[in-house]
C-alpha positions in Angstrom: 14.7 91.7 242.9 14.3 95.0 244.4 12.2 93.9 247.6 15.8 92.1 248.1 17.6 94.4 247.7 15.7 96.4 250.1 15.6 93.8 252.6 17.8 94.7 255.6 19.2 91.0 255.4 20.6 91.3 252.5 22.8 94.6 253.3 23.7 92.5 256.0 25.1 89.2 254.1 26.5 91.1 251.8 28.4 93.4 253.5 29.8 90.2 255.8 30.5 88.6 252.8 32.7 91.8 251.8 34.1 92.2 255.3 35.3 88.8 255.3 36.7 88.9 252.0 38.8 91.6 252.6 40.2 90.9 255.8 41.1 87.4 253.8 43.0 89.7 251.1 44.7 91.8 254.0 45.8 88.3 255.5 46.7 86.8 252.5 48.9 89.8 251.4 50.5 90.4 254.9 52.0 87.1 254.9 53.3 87.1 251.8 54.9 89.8 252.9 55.8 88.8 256.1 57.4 85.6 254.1 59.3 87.6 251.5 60.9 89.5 254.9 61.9 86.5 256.7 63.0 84.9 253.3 65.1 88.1 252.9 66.3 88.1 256.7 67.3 84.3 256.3 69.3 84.8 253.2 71.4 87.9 254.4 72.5 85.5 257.5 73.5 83.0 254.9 75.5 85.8 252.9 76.8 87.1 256.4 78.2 83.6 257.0 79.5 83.0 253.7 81.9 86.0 254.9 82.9 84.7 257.9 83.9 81.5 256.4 86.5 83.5 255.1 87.3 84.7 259.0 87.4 80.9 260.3 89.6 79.5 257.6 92.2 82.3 258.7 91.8 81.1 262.6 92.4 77.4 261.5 95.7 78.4 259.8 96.9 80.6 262.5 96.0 77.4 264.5 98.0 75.2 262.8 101.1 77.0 261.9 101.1 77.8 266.1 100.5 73.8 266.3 103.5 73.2 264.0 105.8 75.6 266.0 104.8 73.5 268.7 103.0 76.1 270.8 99.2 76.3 271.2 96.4 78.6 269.9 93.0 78.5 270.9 89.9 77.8 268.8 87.5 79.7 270.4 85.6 82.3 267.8 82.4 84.0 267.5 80.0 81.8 266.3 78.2 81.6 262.7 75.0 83.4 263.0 71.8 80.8 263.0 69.0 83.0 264.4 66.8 83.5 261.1 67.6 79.5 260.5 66.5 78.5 264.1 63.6 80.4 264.3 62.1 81.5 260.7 63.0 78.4 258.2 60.6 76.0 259.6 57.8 78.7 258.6 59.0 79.9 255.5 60.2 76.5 254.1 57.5 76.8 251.1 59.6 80.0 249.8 62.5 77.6 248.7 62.5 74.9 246.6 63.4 71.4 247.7 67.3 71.5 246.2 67.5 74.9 248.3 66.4 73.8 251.2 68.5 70.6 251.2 71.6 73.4 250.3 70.2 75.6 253.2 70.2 72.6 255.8 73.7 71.1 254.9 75.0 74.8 255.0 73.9 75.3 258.5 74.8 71.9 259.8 78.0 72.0 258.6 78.6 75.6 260.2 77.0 74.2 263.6 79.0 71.3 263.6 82.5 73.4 262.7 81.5 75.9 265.7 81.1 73.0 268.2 84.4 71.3 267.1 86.2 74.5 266.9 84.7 75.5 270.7 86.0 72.2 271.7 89.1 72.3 270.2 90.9 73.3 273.3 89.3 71.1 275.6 89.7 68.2 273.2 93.7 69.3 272.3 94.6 69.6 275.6 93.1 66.5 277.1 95.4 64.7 274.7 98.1 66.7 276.5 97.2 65.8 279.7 96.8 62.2 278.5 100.1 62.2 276.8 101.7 59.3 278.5 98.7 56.8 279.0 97.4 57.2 275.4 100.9 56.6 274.2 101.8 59.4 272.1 104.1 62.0 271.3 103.2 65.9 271.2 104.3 65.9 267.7 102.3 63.1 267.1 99.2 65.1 268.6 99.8 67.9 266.8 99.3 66.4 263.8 96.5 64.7 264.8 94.8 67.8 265.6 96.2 69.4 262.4 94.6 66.8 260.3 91.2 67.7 262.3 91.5 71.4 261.3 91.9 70.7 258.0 89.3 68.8 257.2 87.3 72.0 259.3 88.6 73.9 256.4 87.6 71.4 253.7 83.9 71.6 255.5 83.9 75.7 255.6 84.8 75.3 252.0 82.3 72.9 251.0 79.6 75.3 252.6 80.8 78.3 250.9 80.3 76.5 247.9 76.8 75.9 248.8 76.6 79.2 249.5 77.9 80.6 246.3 75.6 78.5 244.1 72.3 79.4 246.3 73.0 83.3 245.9 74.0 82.6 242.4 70.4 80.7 242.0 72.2 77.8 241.1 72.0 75.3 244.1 74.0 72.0 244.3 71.4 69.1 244.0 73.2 67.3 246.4 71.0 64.4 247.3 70.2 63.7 242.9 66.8 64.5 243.3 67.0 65.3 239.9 68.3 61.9 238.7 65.7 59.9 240.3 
């Protein structure tokens, strides 16, 4: 045993062995680090958004009582905040079980969607004004087209607050019955 230990090959093994192992451990313990960060980024954009919802459902009823004076507002508002979603979900997926994740998706597809149909709403809205005649309609009959459109925006926002609430809460909506299968 001892003409091992003194054996200049052995130092050597063993202290690659221990180099390695550590660096492992450094790894190991900077990601989950670097996970708990970007689990903790991703979740203040979902409570920042859960506050703007708030925001947007006030635009959609300035919209609408503007639309039933028979005058026009437009749509246009900053957008909900998607940058830790976008770019940090995909890697941190694991952190999240599969009833959050389903709750985090649906949140940030509904938000998407409501951003790109609010954006639009003035293109869309006054197209049908331009189209008036040919399309057959009435501005009165527009409007209410386009009021019925904004609210089932705010039926959306409130669906995804909802989700919201009940992922901050811990609580998330098993929306697809994984649980019941």
């Amino acid at each position: 045993m001892c003409n091992i230990i003194n054996q200049s090959g052995f130092w050597i093994i063993l202290g690659t062995i221990i180099g390695f192992t550590l660096s492992e451990l450094s790894n190991i313990i900077k990601n989950k680090v670097k996970n708990s960060n970007l689990k903790n980024l991703l979740m203040d954009e979902i409570d920042s958004n859960y506050y703007q919802i708030n925001y947007k459902i006030k635009i959609i009823d300035n919209i609408i009582v503007v639309l039933q004076d028979k005058k026009f507002l437009s749509g246009k508002s900053v957008s909900f905040s998607s940058t830790a979603f976008t770019h940090h979900f995909a890697s941190i997926i694991g952190a999240f079980t599969p009833i959050q994740r389903d709750n985090i998706r649906n949140v940030y597809n509904l938000l998407s969607k409501i951003d790109e149909i609010l954006n639009d709403f003035d293109v869309n809205y006054l197209d049908d004004i331009d189209h008036l005649e040919i399309r057959k309609n009435s501005l009165s009959g527009i409007n209410k087209k386009h009021i019925a459109i904004l609210n089932n925006l705010k039926d959306s926002l409130s669906m995804a607050q909802n989700l919201i609430s009940k992922l901050k809460e811990g609580e998330p909506i098993d929306i697809y019955n994984r649980n019941n299968k």
